[in-house]
C-alpha angles and dihedrals in degrees: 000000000000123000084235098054091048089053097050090045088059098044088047085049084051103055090047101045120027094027106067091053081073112083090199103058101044107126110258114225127211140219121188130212124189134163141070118042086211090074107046105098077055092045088041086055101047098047091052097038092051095046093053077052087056123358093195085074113074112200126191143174143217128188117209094134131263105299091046097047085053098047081046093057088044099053087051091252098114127034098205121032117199119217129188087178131052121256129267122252081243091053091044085051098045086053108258111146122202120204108195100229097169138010113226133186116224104226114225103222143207127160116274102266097048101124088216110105113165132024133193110229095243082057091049090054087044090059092050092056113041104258092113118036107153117073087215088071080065097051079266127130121271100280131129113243112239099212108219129179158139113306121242115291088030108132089216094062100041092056085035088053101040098037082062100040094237098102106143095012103067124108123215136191098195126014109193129204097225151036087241091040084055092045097049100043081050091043083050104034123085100216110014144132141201140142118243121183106259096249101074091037115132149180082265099081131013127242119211145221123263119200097345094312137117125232092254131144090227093058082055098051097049092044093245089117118085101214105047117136132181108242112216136213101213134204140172101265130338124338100248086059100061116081121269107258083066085042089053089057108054083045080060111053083050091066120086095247080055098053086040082063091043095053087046087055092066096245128106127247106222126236093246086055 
């Protein structure tokens, strides 16, 4: 036996042995998750909540939007994809598995001294594509709407768009590439109007009522609110075949520490949860 192998068997006995005995040294393992901006303060929440539970697992999050996040789970480059949007027959067949973990609204915003208070949602539609373009139409003053929203691929616009039956015909002055970049040009913007998931709603702007009802999550969770969407943890295929550290995870967010997360994050843990 060779001085060098000697050397390498007691450095490999080592590492396995002695090392371990060293908390400082354990080798940290990592999960990624990518995908929807509507879900980061959840995500946030979640990475730094579940590393304080077991500081040997590093988790970390990314925000591209939902078919990104998605794309990224399916090429092996993220372990979690986030999804504020359901898949696409293509991504299903190409073995990619959603598992709803929240319910969410989607606020309809104006800047806090638009007189407009409440909308119908074929109003709504009608301001989306073109049809109205005046808040006076609306009992408003006389001001021009300035139209903002998601960009394309966003998981926030496509349920915005489809839960309202306007997807591919709507007209925007301004897509945004994120849930804060839509807050702040409404925040800024005499006259405009956009939709930003609830959980970054605040005092800057105002959200309005649709069809008679609030932006609560109570009107969500019972199914009152117009604009209410699932949003979805996504793998490559099912859950029992990812390794345990993303299995772990989604344990964890069952639990009631975990739906307590969930709750501060500003979503809403739905009843079949």
């Amino acid at each position: 036996m060779t001085v060098i192998l000697m050397l390498e068997i007691l450095l490999w006995i080592y590492d396995g042995v002695w090392r371990p005995c060293q908390k400082s040294v354990l080798p940290s393992q990592t999960v990624i998750m990518a995908g929807s901006t509507s879900m980061e303060k959840f995500a946030d929440m979640l990475a730094e909540c579940y590393r304080e539970k077991n500081s040997r697992v590093k988790v970390t999050a990314e925000f591209t939007g939902s078919s990104a996040g998605i794309q990224a789970v399916m090429s092996g480059r993220a372990d979690i994809g986030l999804s504020s949007r359901p898949l696409t027959a293509a991504e299903k067949a190409s073995g990619a598995a959603a598992y709803v973990i929240a319910l969410d609204g989607i606020a309809v915003i104006t800047d806090a001294d638009n007189s407009v208070t409440a909308l119908s949602t074929k109003q709504l539609a009608d301001i989306y594509t073109g049809r109205i373009r005046d808040w006076q139409e609306l009992g408003g003053g006389k001001q021009p709407i300035v139209v903002a929203g998601r960009e394309a691929g966003s998981g926030t616009r496509s349920a915005f768009e489809e839960l309202l039956g306007i997807k591919e015909y709507c007209y925007y002055a301004n897509e945004l590439d994120s849930e804060g970049a839509v807050l702040a040009r409404i925040a800024s913007t005499p006259g405009a109007v956009g939709y930003v998931s609830f959980d970054v709603l605040d005092d800057t702007v105002h959200a309005l009522s649709l069809d008679g009802e609030e932006a609560t999550a109570e009107a969500v969770k019972t199914g009152r609110y117009p604009l209410c969407r699932s949003l979805l943890l996504v793998t490559r295929g099912e859950l029992g075949e990812q390794r345990r550290q993303v299995q772990e995870i989604f344990g964890y967010l069952q639990t009631e520490e975990g739906r307590k997360l969930i709750c501060e994050a500003g979503l809403i843990v739905p009843d079949y949860q």
